[in-house]
C-alpha positions in Angstrom: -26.4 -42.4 258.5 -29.0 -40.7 256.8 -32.1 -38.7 257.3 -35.3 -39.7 256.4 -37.9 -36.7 255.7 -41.2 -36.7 256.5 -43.6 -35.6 254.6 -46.1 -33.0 256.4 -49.9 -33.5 255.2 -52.3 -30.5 256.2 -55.0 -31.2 258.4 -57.8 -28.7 256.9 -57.8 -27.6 253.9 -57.0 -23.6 253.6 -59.9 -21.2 252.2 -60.5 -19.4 249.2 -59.8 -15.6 249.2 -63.3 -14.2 249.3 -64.4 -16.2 251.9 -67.3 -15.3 254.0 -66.9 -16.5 257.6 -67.5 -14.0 260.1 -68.4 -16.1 263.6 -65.4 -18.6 263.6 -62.7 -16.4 265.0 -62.0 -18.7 267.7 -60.2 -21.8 267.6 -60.9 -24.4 269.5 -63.7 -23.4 270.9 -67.2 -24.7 270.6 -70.4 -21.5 269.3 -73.8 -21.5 268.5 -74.2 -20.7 265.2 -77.3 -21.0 262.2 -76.9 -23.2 259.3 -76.0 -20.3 257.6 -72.8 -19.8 258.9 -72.3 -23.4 258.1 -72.7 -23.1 254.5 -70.1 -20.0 254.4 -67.5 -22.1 256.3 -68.0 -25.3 253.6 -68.4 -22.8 250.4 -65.4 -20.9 251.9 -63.4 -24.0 251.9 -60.6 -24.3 248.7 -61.3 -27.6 247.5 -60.7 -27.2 244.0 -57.1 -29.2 243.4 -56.9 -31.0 246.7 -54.5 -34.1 246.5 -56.2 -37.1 246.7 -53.6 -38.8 249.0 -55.6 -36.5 251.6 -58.8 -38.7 251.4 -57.9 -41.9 252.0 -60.3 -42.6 254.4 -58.1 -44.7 257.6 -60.0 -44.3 260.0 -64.5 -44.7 259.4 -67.2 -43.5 262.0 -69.7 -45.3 260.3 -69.9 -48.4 258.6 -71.8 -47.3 255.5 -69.2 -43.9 255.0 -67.1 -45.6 252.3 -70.0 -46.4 250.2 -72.1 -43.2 250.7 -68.6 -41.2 249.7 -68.3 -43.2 246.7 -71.7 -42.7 245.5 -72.0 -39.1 246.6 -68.6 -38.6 244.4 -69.5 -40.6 241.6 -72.3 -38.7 240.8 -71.3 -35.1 241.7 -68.4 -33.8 239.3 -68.0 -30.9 241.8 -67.1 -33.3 244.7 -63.3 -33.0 245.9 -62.7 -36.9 244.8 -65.1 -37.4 242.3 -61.9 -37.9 239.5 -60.5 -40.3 242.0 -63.8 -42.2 242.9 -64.5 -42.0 238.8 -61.0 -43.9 238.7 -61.9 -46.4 240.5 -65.6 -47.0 239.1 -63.3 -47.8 235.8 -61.0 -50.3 237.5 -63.7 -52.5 238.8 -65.8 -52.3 235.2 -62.2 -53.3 233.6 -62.0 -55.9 235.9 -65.3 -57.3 235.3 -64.7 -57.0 231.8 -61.7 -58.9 231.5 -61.9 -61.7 234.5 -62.7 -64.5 231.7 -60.1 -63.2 229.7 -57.8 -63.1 232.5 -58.2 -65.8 234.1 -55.7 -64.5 237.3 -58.6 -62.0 238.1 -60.5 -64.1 240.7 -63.9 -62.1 241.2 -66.5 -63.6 244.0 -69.9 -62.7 244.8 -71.5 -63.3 248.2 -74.8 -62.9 248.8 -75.1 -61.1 252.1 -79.1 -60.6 253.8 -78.9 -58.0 256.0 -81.5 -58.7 259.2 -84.7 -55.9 259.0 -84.1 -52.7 261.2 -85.4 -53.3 264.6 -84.8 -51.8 268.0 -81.9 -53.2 269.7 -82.3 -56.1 272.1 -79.4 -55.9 273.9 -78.5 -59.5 272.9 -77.2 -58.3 269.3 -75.6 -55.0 270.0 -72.2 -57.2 268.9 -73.7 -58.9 266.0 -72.1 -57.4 262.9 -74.9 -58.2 260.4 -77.7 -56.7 263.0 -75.8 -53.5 263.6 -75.5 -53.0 259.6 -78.8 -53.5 259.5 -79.9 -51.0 262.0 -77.2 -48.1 260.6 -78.4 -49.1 256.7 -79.3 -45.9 254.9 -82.2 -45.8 253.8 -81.7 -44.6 250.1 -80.4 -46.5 247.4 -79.4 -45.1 244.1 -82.0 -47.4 242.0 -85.7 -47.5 243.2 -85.6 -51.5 242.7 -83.0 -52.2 244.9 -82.2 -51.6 249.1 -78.7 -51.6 251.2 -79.9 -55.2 252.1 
């Protein structure tokens, strides 16, 4: 019978040597702090080589995270997956590129209107479309063109 091994994934990622973080000495515990201390804890974070396996994203608190990562990574060449996300940008160009040549590339396009932001009723706090709607962010990359 043999073993199978797991493989062990780390949870945070560790921090760079010089880091500056002087009010997080407790774990698991909830302070006060400024947004100063904030910024030393994400500067202070070693993010240069991170395995990309490590941001798959599985599980989204937002509908609109996905997209937002890929744009803020795209963009950024600092960004932890922006080689990943730049990866991918190339994958779908080469498969628009090549889906007449390859004909067993089936691309679709659906047009999808997204209902104006509006208070919630009550009555659509399960319709799909009318939540994205509500959570849409409200910048876009081009000037000429919305989330809806």
């Amino acid at each position: 019978m043999s073993e199978t091994r797991k493989e062990l994934y780390p949870l945070l990622p560790k921090m760079k040597r010089t880091y500056n973080v002087g009010h997080f000495t407790e774990g698991g515990a909830w302070k006060p702090c400024d947004s100063g201390e904030l910024q030393n804890l994400s500067e202070g974070l070693n993010l240069e080589k991170v395995d990309p396996r490590f941001f798959e994203v599985t599980s989204v608190p937002d509908m609109w995270a996905r997209p937002l990562l890929f744009t803020m990574a795209l963009y950024h060449d600092s960004h932890p997956v922006h080689n990943l996300i730049v990866g991918e940008w190339r994958g779908l160009l080469a498969m628009l590129a090549l889906r007449e040549y390859r004909k067993s590339i089936r691309l679709t396009i659906e047009d999808i209107h997204l209902p104006e932001a509006k208070a919630s009723t009550g009555n659509d706090d399960r319709d799909f479309l009318a939540t994205l709607g509500r959570l849409a962010p409200a910048k876009s990359i081009a000037a000429d063109t919305n989330w809806r």
